[in-house]
VOGU-3710 file (C-alpha; in Angstrom, 3 decimals, decimal comma):
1> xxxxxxxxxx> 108,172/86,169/114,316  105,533/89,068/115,361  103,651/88,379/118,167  99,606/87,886/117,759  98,550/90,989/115,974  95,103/92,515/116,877  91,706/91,383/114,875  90,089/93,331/112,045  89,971/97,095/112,998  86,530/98,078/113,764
11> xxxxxxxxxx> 84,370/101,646/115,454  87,041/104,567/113,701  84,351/106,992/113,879  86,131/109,193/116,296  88,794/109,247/113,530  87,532/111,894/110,421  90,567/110,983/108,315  90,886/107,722/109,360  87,223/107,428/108,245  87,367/109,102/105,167
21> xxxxxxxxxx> 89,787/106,926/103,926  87,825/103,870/105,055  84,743/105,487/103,297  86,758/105,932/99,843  87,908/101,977/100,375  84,115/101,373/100,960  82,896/103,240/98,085  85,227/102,737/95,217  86,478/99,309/95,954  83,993/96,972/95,586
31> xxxxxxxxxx> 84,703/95,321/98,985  83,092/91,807/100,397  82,890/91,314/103,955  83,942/88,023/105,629  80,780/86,244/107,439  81,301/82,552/109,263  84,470/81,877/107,289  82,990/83,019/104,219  82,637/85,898/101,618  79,418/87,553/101,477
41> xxxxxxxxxx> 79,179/90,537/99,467  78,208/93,981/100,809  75,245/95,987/100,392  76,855/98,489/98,024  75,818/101,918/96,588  77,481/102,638/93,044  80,273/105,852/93,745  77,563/108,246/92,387  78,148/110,646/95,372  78,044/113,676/92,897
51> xxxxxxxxxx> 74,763/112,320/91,296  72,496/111,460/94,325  73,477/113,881/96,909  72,904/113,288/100,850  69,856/110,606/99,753  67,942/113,513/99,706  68,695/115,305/96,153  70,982/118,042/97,719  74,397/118,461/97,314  76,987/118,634/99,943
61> xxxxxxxxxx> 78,858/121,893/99,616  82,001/119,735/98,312  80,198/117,707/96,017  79,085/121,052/94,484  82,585/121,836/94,298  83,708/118,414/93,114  80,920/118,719/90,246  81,915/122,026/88,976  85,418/120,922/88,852  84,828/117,830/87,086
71> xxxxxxxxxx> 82,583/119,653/84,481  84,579/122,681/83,849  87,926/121,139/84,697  88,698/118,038/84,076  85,797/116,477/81,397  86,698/119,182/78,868  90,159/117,620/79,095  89,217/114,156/78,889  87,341/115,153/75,748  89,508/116,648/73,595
81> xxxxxxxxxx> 92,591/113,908/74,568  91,065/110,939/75,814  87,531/109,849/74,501  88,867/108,630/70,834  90,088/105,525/72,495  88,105/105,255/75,659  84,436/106,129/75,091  83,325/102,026/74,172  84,972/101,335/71,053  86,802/98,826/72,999
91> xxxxxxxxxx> 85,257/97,968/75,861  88,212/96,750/78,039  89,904/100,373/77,647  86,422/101,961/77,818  86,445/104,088/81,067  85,032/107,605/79,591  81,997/105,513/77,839  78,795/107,961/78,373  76,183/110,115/76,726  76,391/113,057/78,931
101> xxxxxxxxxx> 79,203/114,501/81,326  77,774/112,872/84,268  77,705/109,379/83,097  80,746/109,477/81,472  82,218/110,194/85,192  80,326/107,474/86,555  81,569/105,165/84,249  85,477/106,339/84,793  84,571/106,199/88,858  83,616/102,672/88,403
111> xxxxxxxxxx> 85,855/101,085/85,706  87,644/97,773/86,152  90,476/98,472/86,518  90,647/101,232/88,655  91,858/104,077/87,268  90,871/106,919/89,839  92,647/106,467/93,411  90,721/108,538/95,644  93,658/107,747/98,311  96,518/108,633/96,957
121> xxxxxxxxxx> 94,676/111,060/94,157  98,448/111,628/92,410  99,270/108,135/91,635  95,916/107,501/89,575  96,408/106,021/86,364  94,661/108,722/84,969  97,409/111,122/85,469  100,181/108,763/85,472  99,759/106,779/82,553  101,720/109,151/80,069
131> xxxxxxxxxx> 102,200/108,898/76,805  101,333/105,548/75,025  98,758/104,891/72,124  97,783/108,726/72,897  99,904/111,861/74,215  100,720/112,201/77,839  98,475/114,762/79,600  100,153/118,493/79,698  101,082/119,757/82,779  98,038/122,224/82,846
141> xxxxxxxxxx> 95,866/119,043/82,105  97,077/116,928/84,542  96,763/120,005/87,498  93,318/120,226/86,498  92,494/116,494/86,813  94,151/116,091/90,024  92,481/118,868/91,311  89,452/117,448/90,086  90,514/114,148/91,718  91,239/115,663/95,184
151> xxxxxxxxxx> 87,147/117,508/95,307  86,386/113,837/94,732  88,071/112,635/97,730  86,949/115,414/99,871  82,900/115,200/98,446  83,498/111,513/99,839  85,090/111,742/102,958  82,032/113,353/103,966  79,420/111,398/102,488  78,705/109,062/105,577
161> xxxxxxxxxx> 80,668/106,836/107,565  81,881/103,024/106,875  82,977/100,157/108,881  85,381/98,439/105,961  86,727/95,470/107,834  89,270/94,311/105,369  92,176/95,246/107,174  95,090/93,840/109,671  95,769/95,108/113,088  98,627/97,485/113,416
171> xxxxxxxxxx> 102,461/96,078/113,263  105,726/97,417/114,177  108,210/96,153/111,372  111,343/94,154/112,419  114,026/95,956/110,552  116,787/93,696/108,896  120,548/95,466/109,497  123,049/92,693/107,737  122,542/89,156/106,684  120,131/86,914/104,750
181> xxxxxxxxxx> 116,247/86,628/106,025  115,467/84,494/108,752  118,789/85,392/110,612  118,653/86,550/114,091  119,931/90,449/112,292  117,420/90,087/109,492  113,931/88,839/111,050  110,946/88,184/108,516  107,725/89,567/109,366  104,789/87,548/109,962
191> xxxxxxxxxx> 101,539/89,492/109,644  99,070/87,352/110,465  95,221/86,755/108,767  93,594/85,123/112,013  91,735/87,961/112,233  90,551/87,955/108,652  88,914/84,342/108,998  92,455/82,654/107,284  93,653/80,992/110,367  97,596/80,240/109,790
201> xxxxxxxxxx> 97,924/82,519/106,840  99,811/85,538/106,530  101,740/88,642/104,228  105,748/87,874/105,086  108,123/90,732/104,752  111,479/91,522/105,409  111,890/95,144/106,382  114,912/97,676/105,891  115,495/101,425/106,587  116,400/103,120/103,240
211> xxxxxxxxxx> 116,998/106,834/104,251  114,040/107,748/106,151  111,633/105,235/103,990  110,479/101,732/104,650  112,199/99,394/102,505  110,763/95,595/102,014  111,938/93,088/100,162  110,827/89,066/99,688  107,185/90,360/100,104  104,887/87,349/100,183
221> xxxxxxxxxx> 101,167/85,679/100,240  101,221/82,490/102,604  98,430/80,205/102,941  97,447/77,871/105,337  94,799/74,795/105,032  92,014/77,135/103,306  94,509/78,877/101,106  93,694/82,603/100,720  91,985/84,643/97,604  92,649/88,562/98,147
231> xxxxxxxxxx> 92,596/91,699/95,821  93,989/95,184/96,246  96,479/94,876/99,578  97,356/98,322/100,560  100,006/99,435/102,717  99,180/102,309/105,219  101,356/103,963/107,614  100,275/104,912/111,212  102,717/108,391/112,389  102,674/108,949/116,220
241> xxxxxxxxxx> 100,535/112,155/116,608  99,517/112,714/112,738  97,140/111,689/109,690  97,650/108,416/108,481  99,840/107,452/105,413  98,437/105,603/102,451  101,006/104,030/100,286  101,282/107,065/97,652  101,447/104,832/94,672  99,074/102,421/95,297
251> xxxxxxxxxx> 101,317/100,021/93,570  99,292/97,351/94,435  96,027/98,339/92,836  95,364/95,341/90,151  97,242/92,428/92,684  94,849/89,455/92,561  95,940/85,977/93,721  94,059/83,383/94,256  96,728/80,504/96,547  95,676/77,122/96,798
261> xxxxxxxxxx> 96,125/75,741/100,312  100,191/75,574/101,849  101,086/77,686/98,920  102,781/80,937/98,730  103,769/83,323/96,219  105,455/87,178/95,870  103,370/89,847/95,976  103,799/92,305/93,353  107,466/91,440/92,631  108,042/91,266/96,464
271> xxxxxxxxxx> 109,909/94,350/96,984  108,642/98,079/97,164  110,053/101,337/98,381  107,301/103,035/100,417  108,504/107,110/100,217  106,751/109,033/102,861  106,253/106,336/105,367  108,824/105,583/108,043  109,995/102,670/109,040  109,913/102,985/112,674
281> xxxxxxxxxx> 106,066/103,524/112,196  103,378/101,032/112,523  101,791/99,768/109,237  98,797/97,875/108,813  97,706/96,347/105,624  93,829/96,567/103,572  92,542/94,523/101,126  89,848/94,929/98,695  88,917/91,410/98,726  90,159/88,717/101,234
291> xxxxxxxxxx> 88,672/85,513/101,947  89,518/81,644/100,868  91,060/79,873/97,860  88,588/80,583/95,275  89,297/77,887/92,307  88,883/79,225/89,012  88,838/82,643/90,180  91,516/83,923/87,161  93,564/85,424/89,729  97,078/84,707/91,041
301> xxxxxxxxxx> 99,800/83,694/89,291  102,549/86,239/89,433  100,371/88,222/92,212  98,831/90,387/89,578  95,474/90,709/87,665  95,624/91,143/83,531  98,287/90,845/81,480  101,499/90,462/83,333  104,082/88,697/80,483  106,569/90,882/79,010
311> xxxxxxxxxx> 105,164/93,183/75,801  108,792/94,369/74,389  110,650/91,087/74,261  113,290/92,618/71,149  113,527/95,435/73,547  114,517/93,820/76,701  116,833/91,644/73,906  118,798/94,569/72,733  118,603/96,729/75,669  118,461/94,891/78,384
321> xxxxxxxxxx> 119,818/91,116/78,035  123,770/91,994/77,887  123,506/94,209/81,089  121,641/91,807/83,316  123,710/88,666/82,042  127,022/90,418/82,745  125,940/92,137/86,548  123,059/89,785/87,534  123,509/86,460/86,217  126,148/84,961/88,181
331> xxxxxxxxxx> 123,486/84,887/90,928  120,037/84,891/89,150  120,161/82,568/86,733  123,173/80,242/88,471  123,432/77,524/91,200  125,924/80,784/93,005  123,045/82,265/94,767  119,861/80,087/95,316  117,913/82,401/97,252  118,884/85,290/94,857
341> xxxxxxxxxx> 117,781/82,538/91,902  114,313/81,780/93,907  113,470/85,627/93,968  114,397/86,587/90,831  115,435/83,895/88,188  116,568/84,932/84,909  117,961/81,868/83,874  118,279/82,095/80,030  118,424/85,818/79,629  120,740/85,757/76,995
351> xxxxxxxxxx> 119,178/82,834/75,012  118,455/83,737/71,805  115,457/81,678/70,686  112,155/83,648/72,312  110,167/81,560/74,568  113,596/81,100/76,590  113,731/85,092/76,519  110,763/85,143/77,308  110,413/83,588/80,208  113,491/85,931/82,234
361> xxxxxxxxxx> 111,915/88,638/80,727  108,510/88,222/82,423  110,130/87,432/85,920  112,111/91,019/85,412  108,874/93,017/84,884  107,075/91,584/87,820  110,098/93,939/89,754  108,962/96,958/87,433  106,700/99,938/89,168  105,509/101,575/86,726
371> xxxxxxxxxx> 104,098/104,686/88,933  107,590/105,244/89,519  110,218/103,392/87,387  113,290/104,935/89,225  111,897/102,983/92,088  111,948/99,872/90,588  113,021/97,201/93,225  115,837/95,956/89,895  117,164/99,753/89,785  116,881/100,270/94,351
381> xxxxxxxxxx> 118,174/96,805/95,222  122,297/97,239/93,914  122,484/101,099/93,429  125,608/101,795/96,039  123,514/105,133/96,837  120,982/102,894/98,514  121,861/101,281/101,868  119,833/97,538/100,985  120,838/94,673/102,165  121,695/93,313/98,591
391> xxxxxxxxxx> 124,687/91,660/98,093  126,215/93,321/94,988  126,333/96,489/94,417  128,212/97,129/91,371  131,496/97,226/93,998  130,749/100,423/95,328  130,892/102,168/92,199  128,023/104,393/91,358  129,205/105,272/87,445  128,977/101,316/86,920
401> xxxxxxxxxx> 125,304/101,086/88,392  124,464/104,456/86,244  125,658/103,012/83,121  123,806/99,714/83,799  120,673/101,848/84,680  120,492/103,562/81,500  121,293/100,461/79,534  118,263/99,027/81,264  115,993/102,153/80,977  114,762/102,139/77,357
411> xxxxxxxxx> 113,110/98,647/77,439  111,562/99,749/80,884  110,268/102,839/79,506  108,931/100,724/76,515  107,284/98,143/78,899  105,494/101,145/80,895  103,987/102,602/78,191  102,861/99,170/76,650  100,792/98,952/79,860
//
């Protein structure tokens, strides 16, 4: 187990891109701040950066430049592909609602969800929804946008400074080399919330070196006597000598859980490939929203806000049943493998009446990213091109785990786009 890891991070003035990133958290995450062992919200401004200025009614040379590319850039797109759909008609879809340019940006700035990551501008869903009810963005489009999105991020980096809080000290991961977690070769990680008023809670993790990326799999929430509410964890890596590294995805962006006291759950699925952070680099973790058990909050089960049951059930039937009974079952749905069964259990895949279906279905797309499908933890985990820790691996064969990939693929693809 990790030692006692430092409070709450506090005083990163001296660090500009530290605090830039801090001020995005700040500004477009609606953030509370813990206060005698409970949440008290934060004297917020609305992300209007672009609309108010300095608090004096002039514009910072990169707000200028973050306006003119939103107007001339990106709005014109949003216009001709987007606002049929998302200008209010239906007002849980209705990020470009507005009568003018301006408010239609402050509306897509501030929607929940979040679908503009000033830290990691690529992975925003904006650009990486693709095609669904609508087309997917062209490639000139989605240059435009993101270049939009990055004058955003820059306009606020400089707009002032911010002391988020929400955060865990620095940790060196414990990599796992051979064996099942907990074993003296595969340690879990205990990051500890002491410092975030949750004393005896913490994120668990088992760590692995994939390549040059960090690698963790049976990811989880633990609470202690308070239990724990939190929203938004992101990752962050902390390179020796050089900027900081955000988890590029964001694949955590709509987590919400909400774990009654002793309780645990996975986070996310519990596994994620972080690409571009190293796993012999410190990583700290940043939350949106941490604090107690909130009863009644909506959030939790499954570790994600929304809608998180399977949409293409006759999809993952044809597609994807036969291939996951055949390679995955013996250990996922059976009594051969309870650990494997406890992380992912697709008991009944095969089943034909629905509601059994169903039910292996849902735990399948919890292990989904849909940033990045091809990083799925279901698609990372056996691949013999991949040096996990994961018992099968289609015996070393890589033409057995591509033809079970592209078996799988077309209900994943479906599922992504019925997002």
């Amino acid at each position: 187990m990790l030692g006692a890891l430092p409070s709450v991070k506090r005083g990163l003035s001296g660090l500009q891109s530290r605090k830039a990133m801090l001020d995005t958290l700040l500004k477009h995450l609606p953030m509370v701040r813990l206060s005698a062992g409970a949440l008290v919200a934060l004297a917020l401004t609305a992300c209007n950066g672009l609309i108010d200025g300095n608090g004096t009614g002039t514009l910072t040379p990169e707000q200028v430049a973050a306006r003119s590319a939103w107007t001339n850039k990106a709005y014109p797109h949003l216009q001709q592909q987007c606002v049929g759909c998302h200008s209010g008609s239906e007002t849980d879809i209705a990020f470009l609602a507005g009568g003018d340019a301006l408010a239609v940006r402050e509306s897509l700035m501030t929607f929940n969800v979040q679908v503009v990551n000033l830290d990691a501008p690529g992975s925003s869903r904006l650009l990486t929804k693709g095609a669904h009810a609508g087309p997917a963005l062209t490639a000139e489009e989605s240059a435009d946008i993101l270049e939009w999105v990055q004058k955003e991020r820059d306009a606020q980096g400089g707009a002032g400074s911010a002391d988020a809080g929400l955060e865990t000290g620095q940790f060196q991961p414990l990599l796992c080399t051979s064996g099942n977690p907990g074993d003296p070769t595969c340690p879990v990680n205990h990051v500890a919330l002491d410092g975030l008023g949750l004393p005896g809670a913490s994120i668990d993790l088992v760590a692995q070196q994939l390549g040059s990326t960090l690698y963790v799999t049976d990811l989880k929430l633990t609470a202690s006597v308070d239990g724990v509410y939190l929203e938004h964890p992101l990752f962050v890596s902390w390179p020796a000598g050089a900027q900081e590294v955000p988890d590029s995805l964001d694949r955590f962006f709509n987590v919400k859980m909400d774990e009654m006291p002793m309780a645990s759950d996975s986070i996310g699925g519990g596994t994620a490939a972080f690409v571009g952070m190293s796993p012999n680099d410190p990583v700290s973790i940043h939350f949106k929203v941490i604090g107690k058990y909130m009863a009644g909050s909506g959030g939790g089960s499954g570790g994600t806000g929304g809608q998180t049951g399977c949409r293409q059930l006759a999809s993952f039937k044809t597609n994807a049943a036969g291939p996951l009974q055949n390679n995955c079952a013996n250990c996922h749905a059976g009594n051969a493998n309870q650990s494997a069964k406890s992380a992912m259990d697709i008991t009944g895949v095969n089943a034909q009446d629905d509601a059994t279906a169903q039910l292996a279905c849902n735990q399948v797309r919890t292990r989904i990213n849909f940033q990045d499908t091809n990083s799925s933890s279901f698609y990372i985990a056996p691949n013999p091109g991949q040096a996990t820790n994961h018992p099968f691996k289609f015996g070393g064969v890589q033409a057995n785990f591509d033809n079970f990939k592209a078996a799988i693929d077309p209900w994943v693809q479906a599922e992504k786009t019925s997002q």
